[in-house]
C-alpha positions in Angstrom: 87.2 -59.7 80.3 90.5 -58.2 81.3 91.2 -55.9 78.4 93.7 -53.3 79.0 94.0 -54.1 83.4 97.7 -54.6 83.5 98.6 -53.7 86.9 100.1 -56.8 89.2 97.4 -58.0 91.9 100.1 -59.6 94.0 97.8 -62.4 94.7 95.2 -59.9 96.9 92.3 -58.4 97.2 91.7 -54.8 96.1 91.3 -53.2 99.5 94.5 -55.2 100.9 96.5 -54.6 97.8 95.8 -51.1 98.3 96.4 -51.0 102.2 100.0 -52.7 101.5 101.1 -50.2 99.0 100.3 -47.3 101.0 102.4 -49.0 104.1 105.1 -49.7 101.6 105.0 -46.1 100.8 105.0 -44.6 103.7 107.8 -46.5 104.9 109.8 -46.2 101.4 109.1 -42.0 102.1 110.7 -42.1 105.4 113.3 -44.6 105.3 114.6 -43.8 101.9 115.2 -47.6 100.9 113.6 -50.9 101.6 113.9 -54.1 100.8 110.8 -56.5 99.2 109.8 -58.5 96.8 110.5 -57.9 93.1 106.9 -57.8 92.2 106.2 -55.3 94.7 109.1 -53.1 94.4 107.5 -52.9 90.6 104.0 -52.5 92.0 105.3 -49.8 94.7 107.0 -47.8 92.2 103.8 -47.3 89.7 102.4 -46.3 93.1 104.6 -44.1 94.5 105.7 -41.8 91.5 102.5 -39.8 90.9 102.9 -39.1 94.7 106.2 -38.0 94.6 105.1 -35.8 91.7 102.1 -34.3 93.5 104.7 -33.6 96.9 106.7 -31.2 94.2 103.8 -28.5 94.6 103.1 -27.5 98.4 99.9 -26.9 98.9 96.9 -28.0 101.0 95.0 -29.9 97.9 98.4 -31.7 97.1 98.7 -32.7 101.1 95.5 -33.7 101.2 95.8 -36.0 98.0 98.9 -37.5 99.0 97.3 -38.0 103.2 94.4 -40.0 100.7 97.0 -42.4 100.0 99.5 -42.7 102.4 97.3 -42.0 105.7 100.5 -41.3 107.7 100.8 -37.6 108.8 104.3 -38.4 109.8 105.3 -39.8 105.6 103.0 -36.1 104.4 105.3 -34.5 106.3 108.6 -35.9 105.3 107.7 -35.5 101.3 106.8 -32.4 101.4 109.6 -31.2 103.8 112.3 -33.1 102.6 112.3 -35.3 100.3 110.1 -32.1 98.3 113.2 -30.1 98.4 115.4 -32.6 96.7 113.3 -34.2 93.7 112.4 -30.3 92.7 114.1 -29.9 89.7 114.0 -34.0 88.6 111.4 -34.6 86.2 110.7 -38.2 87.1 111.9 -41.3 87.9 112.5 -40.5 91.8 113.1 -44.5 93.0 115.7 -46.9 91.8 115.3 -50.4 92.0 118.1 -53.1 92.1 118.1 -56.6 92.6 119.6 -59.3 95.3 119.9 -62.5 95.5 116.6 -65.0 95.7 115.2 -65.9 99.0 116.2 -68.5 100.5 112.7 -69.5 102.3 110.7 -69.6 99.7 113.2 -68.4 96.0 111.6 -65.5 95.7 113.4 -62.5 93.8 114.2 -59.4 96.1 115.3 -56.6 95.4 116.1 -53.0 97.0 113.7 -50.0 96.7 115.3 -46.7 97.3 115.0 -43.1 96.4 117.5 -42.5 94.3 118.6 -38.5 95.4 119.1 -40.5 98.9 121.6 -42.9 97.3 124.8 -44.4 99.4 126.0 -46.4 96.6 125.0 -45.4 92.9 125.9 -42.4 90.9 128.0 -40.9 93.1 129.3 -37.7 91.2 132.2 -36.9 93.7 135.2 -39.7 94.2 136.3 -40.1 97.8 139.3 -38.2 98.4 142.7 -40.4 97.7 144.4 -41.0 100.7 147.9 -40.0 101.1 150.6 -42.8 100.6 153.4 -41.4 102.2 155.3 -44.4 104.7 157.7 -42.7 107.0 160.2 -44.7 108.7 162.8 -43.3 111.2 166.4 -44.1 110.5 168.7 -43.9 107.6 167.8 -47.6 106.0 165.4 -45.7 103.8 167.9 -44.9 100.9 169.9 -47.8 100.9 166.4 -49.9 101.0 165.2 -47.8 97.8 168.0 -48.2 95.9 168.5 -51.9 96.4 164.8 -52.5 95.9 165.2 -50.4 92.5 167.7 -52.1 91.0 166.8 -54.4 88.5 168.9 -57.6 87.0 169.8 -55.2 84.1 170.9 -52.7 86.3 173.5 -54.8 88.4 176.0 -55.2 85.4 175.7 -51.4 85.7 176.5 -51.2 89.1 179.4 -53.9 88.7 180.9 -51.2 85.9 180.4 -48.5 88.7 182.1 -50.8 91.1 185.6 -51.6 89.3 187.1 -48.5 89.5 186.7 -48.7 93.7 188.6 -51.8 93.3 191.7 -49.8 92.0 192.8 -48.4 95.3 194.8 -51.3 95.8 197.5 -49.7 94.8 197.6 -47.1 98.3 197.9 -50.8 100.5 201.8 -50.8 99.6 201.8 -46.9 100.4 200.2 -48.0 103.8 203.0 -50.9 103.9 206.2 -48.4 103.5 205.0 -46.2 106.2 204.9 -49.1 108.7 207.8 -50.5 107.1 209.7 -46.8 108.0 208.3 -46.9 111.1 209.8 -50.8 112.2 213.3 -49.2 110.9 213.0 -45.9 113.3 212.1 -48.8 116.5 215.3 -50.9 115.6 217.8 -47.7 115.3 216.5 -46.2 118.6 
């Protein structure tokens, strides 16, 4: 009977079920993020935790518990060097997983495995700084470009308003015409 086993056996034996999570981890604890199945994401994560927990206290029964699972000197020493230092003060829940797309060989889901204080792309608490939109163009076109592209079909029977009193300077044109006209008179006299 199988009362109470609940744990996924991905289709393996014990020894090579337990051989391919402790890959998986090792290469989860020193790349930060990998990509698998969905069922062994799951499977890596149950796995994985209680490790992460035990990398929290430095000592040499802790290294020697995690070495038990991972047998990778080179993983034992990037938990409890690094990764130690950033999950101190989390109380759990150190990996994230997020689903892709199926794939295409063979449908199965996938999904991304990751550390989550190592993140790139979730939870980021700071916003990337906004970039300046200042455009600076040499010449004096700017102003006249603004102001036409600011005016709006409401606006141009207020500009036509603004416009009529220009118009009334006609009345200097016959001031211009005496002068010349005072002018022809002087050439004919001389």
């Amino acid at each position: 009977m199988r009362h109470g086993k609940k744990h996924n056996h991905l289709g393996r034996t014990t020894s090579h079920r337990r051989a391919m999570l402790a890959n998986m981890a090792s290469s989860l604890i020193e790349h930060k993020r990998i990509t698998t199945t969905l069922a062994k994401a799951k499977a890596l994560r149950v796995y994985v935790e209680p490790i992460l927990t035990k990398g929290k206290s430095d000592n040499t029964h802790s290294r020697r518990a995690v070495f038990s699972y991972l047998q990778s000197k080179d993983a034992v020493t990037e938990l409890f060097r690094d990764i130690a230092v950033k999950i101190a003060n989390r109380p759990g829940g150190y990996t994230r997983i997020i689903k892709l797309e199926n794939r295409l060989g063979d449908n199965a889901e996938m999904a991304i495995i990751e550390l989550v204080d190592y993140n790139t792309v979730y939870g980021q608490e700071t916003a990337a700084p906004a970039k300046k939109a200042t455009r600076r163009r040499g010449g004096a076109g700017t102003k006249a470009a603004a102001t036409a592209a600011d005016i709006t079909p409401a606006d141009d029977a207020v500009v036509a308003e603004t416009a009529a009193p220009a118009v009334e300077e006609a009345p200097a044109a016959p001031a211009v015409e005496e002068a010349s006209a005072k002018e022809d008179e002087a050439a004919k006299g001389e």
